[in-house]
C-alpha positions in Angstrom: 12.5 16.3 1.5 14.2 15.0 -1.9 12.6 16.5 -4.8 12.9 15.1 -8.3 14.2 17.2 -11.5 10.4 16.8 -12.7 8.6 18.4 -9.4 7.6 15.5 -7.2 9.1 13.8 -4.4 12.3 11.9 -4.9 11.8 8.5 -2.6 15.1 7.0 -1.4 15.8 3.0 -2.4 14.0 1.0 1.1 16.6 -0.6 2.6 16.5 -3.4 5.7 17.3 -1.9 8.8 17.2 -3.1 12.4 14.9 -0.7 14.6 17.3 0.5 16.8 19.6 1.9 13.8 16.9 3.7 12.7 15.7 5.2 15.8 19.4 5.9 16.7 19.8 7.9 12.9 16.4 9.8 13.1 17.3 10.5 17.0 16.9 13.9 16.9 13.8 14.0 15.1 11.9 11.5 17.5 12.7 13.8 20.2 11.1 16.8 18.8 8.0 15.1 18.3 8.2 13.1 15.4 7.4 9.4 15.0 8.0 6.5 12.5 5.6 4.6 10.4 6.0 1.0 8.6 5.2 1.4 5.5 4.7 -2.0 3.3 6.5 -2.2 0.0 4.4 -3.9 -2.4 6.4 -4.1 -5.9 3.9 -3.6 -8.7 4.4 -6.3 -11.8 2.8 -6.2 -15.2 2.4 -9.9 -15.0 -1.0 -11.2 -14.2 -2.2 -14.1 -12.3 -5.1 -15.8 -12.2 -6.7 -17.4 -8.9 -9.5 -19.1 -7.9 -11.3 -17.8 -4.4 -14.3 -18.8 -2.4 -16.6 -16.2 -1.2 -20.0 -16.3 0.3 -22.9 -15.1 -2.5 -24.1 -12.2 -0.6 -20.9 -10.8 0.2 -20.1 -11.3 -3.7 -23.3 -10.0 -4.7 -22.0 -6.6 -2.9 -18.4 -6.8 -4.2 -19.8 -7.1 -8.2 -22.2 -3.9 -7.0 -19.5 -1.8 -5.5 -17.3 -2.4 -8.1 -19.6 -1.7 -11.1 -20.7 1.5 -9.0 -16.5 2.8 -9.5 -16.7 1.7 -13.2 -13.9 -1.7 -12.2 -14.1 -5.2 -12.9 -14.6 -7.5 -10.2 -10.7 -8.0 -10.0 -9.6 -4.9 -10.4 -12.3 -4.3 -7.2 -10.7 -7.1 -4.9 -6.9 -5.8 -6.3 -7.7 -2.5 -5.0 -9.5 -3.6 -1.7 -6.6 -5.8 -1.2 -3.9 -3.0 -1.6 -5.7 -0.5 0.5 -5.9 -3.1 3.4 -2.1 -4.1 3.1 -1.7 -0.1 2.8 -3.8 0.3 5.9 -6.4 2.7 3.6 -9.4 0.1 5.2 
């Protein structure tokens, strides 16, 4: 494992790579029991964008509760929700 100057995990740049040339670098590894996992790279940005979605009442009745029960606005509720589901946290 990398490890940064200030304690925590250094993460290498993602890079595209075909399956094969991954399995073929990490070959090895695989064989000994390990095993790969796609992880999505979602790129955070400071810039905020507004949309408009259509939900049915109940089911926002229970997203305004949730979220008001963790202390978040209704956005910052679906933004999470969202990023755990992409994340595969559901």
């Amino acid at each position: 494992m990398l490890v940064r100057p200030g304690g925590g995990p250094k993460l290498p740049k993602p890079q595209s790579r075909a399956p094969e040339a991954v399995a073929r670098l990490v070959a090895d590894d695989l064989a000994a029991g390990a095993f790969l996992i796609a992880v999505p790279l979602v790129q955070p940005q400071t810039r905020q964008k507004r949309v408009n979605i259509s939900l049915d009442a109940g089911t926002l009745q229970a997203i305004d509760a949730a979220a008001e029960g963790l202390g978040l606005t209704r956005s910052g509720y679906l933004a999470r929700a969202a990023l755990n589901e992409i994340r595969g946290r559901h």
